[in-house]
N, C-alpha and C positions, 0 to 999 in steps of 0.2 A: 504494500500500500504506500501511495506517495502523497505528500501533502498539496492541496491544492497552490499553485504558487503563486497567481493574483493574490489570493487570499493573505499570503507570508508578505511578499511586499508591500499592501495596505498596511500591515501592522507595523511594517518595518519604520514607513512615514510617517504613522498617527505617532509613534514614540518621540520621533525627532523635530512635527511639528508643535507638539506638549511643551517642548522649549522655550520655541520661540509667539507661545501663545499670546505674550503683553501687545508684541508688534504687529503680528496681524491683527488681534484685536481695535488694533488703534484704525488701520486699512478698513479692516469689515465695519467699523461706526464713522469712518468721516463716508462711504459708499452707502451705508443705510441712508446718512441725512441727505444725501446730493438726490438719493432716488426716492427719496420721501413722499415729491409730488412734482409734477410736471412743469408749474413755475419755475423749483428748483433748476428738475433735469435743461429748462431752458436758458437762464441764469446761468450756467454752468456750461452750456453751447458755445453761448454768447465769448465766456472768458477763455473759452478752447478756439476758439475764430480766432481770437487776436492775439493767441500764441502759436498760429498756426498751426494746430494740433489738428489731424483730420477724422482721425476717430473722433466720437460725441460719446458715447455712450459706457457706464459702467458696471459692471454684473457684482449681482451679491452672492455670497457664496451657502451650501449648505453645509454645515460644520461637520456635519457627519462623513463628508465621503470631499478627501482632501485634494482628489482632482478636481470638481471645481474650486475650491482653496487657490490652487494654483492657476486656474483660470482669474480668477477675483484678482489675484498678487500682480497679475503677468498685464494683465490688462490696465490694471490701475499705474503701474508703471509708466504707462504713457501719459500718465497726467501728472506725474510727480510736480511739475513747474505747473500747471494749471492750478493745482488745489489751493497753493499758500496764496494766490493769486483770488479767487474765489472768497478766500477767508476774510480779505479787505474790507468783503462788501456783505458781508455776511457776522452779526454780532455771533449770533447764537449759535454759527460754526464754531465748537470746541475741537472738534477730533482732528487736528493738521500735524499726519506725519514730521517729524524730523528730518533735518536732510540724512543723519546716520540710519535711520529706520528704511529709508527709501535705498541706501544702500545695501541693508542686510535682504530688506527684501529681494534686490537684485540677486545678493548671491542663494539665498535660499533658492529661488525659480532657477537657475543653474543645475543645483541639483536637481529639482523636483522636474524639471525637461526630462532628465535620462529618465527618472523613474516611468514619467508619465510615456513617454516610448516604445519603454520597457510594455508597462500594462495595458498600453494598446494592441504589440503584438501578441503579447500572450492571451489574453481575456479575447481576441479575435473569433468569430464564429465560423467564418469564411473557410478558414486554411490551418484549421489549431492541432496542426501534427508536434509529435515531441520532440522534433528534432531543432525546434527553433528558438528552445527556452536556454540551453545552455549558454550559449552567445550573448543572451540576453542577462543572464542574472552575473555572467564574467564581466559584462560591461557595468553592470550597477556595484560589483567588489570594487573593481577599479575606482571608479568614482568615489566609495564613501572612504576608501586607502587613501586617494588623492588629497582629500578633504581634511581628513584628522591629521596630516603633518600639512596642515594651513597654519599660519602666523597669526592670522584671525583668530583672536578668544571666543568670536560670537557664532562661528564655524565649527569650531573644535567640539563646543558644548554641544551643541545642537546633533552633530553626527555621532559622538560617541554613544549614545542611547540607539540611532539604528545600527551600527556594529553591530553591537552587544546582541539585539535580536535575529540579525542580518545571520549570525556565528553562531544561534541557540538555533535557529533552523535548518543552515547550512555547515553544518559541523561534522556532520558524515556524509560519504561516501554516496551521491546519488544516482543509481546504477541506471535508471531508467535514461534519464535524461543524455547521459555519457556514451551512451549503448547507441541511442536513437539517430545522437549528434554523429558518432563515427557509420553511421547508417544512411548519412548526408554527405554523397559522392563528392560537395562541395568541399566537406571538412574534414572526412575521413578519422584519420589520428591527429591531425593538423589539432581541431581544437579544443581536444583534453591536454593536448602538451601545452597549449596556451593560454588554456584555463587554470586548469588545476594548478600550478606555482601560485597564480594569484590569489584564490579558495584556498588553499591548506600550504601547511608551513613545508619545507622541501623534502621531508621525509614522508609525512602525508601522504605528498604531491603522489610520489615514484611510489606507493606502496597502491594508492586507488587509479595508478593507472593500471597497475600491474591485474588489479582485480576486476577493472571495466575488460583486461586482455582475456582476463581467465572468463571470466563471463560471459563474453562473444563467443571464444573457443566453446564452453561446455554447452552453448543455447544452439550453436551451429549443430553440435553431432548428434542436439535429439532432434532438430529438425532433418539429419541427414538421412536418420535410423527410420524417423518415420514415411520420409518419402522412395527409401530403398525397400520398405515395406510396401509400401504402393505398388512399386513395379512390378516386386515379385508377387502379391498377391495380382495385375491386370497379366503378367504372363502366364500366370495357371490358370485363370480365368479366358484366357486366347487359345490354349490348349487344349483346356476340354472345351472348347466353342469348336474348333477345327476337328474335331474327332477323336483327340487322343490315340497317336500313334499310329493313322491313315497314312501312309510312307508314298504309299501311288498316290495317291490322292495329292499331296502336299509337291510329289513333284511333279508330277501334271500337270499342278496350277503354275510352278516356278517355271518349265519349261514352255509351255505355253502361254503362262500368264500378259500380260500389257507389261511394257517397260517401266510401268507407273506401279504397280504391282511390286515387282522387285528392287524397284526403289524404295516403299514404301516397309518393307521388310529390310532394309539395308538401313534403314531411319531407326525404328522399331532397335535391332541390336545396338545398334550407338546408343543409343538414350540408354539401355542397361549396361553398358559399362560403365563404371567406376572412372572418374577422371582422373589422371593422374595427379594432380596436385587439386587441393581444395578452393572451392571457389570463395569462402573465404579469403584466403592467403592472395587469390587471382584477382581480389577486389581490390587488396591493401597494395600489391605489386605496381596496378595500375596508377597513372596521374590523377592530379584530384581533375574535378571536373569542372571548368572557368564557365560562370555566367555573363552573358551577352546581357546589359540592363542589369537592374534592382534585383531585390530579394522577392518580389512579390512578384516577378516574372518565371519566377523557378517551382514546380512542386514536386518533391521527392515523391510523391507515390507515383506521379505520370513518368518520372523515369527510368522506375524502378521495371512499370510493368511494359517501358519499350523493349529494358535489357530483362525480361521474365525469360526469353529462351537461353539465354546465354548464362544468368546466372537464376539456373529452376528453385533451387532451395534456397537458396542468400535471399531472393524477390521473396517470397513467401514469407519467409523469417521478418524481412526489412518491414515489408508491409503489417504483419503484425506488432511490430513493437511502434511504429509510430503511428499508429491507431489509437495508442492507450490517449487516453488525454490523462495531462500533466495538471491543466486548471479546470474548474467547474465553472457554471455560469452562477452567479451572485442568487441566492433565493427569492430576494423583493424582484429581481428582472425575471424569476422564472415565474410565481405567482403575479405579478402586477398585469392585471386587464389594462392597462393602458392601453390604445392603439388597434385590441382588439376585440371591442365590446360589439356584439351586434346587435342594431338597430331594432326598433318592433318592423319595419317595412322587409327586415329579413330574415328575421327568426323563425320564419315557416321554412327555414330551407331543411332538406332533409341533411343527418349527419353525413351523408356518403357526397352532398352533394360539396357542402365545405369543405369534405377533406379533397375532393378534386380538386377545386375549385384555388387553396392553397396550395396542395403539389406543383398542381399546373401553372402556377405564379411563379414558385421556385425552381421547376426544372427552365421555366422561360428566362429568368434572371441569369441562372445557370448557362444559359445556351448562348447569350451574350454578354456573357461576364460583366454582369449588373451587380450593383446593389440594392438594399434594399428600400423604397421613395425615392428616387431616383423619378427627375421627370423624362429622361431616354426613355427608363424604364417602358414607363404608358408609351411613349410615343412609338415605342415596338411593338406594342401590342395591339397600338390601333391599325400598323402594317401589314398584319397576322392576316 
């Protein structure tokens, strides 16, 4: 069982923003008063016009869930120079950041970017194979290592509390994610060796690579075991189909057979032999594999099942381990009707007719790599 990992990095953040709760707090009350009421918000236009500021607008945040936090920080940023300005004209504005608050804010959203990067590809619904968290959670080690030898006292504070949980959840060895990532033709062994020094201390390091090697090795030979059991159980099964020891028969067919025929029995023995070196080893021999574009131009399953002839067991194995999911979806996003409450003018549909009517939304989305409200979306479907 592995821990969901959205989950471990919320918690990582809610420690470290507990720190710096005086300074946001000061951010989220001068943003309540400006968005009080619309006079305000216009007031406050007015003094962003003639600091040339072209955003207008500020978001308040929900304390409970620290990406917007960092949306509230990030955005209000742009008004740093706007709000002491607003304050002039404004008695009963109390809440006017400092110019140092507006700096720690800066660096706080620094960190909170990687995190929030981090938790968008991993909490992703799209594409959430396991092979894309390791990459992800070695860039957020880096970051909060970076951060704690900072010169900054208001840094140091703040990041030592997400260590401390960063290292109570990532403190062993997490085979899933290591396994999946050397399963990513892109990173092979490439990115345990590049990870792991950073995650654990250099004896750690060499001792959980050694065990992500042993664990490949021993997962490879039950999948080897059971698809040599396949074979042999579809050629006893071709043998008594063929008659079991018809001899004329068999070479009847081979001599007179179609050329396609004895090709297709010259196919048949190659698949049962044993390859000489394991496909495995054939995987790790070969170069990693350079993408043309981004990271969301590539999906390890589609190329796993281009290379399924070439590597029959490794494809199967691969496919299963980056299946598992690594993160779950949030419970309020799985229970909340939001978005999908139906009307009285549709609640006579029958159940089989929404679950078409859903599928068939998704495999269309699917079919041009949509998302979800998207206005292309409709406009596809009104081409249909």
């Amino acid at each position: 069982m592995t821990r969901c990992c959205a989950h471990i990095l919320n918690l990582v953040v809610k420690d470290g923003l507990s720190e710096i709760a005086s300074v946001i707090g000061e951010v989220r009350e001068a943003v309540k008063y400006i968005n009080h009421s619309e006079a305000r918000r216009q007031s406050f236009s007015e003094v962003a016009d003639k600091q040339n500021v072209k955003d207008r607008r500020l978001l308040i945040d929900c304390p409970t869930r620290w990406n917007s936090t960092y949306k509230m920080l990030s955005l209000a940023l742009k008004f740093k120079d706007v709000i002491p300005e607003y304050a002039l004209d404004e008695t009963h504005f109390k809440h006017v950041p400092r110019y140092q608050d507006w700096e720690n804010v800066e660096k706080v959203c620094k960190i909170l970017k990687v995190f929030k990067m981090c938790t968008n590809i991993i909490s992703g619904s799209h594409y959430p194979t396991a092979n894309l968290y390791l990459i992800e959670v070695y860039k957020v080690k880096e970051t909060l290592d970076e951060a704690s030898e900072s010169e900054d006292d208001f840094i140091r504070k703040m990041v030592k509390k997400m260590k401390e949980k960063f290292d109570k959840y990532w403190g062993e060895c997490h085979l899933l994610m290591a396994i999946a990532s050397v399963l990513d033709p892109r990173f092979k062994k490439w990115l345990i060796g590049q990870a792991y020094p950073i995650l654990y201390t250099p004896v750690e390091a060499a001792n959980n690579i050694k065990s992500v090697e042993d664990a490949l090795d021993r997962i490879y030979k039950e999948y080897l075991e059971a698809h040599d059991a396949l074979v042999r159980e579809a050629a006893t099964r071709g043998s008594e189909f063929s008659g079991g020891g018809t001899t004329t028969k068999s070479n009847e067919n081979t001599s007179h057979g179609s050329g396609w025929d004895a090709y297709m029995q010259f196919v048949k023995n190659v698949d049962m032999e044993k390859p000489r070196e394991s496909e495995l080893k054939m995987y790790y021999h070969e170069g990693i594999y350079k993408v043309q574009g981004g990271m969301e131009t590539f999906s390890a399953l589609d190329w796993w099942n281009v290379h399924k002839f070439k590597y029959p067991v490794l494809s199967k194995m691969a496919t299963d381990v980056l299946a598992v999911p690594v993160s779950t979806v949030a419970s309020e996003a799985t229970f909340s009707a939001g978005g999908r409450v139906i009307d009285p003018y549709r609640s006579n549909l029958a159940p089989e007719t929404v679950e078409m009517l859903i599928c068939g939304g998704d495999w269309i989305r699917q079919h041009y790599g949509l998302k979800s409200k998207t206005k292309v979306c409709f406009e596809n479907l009104k081409n249909l």
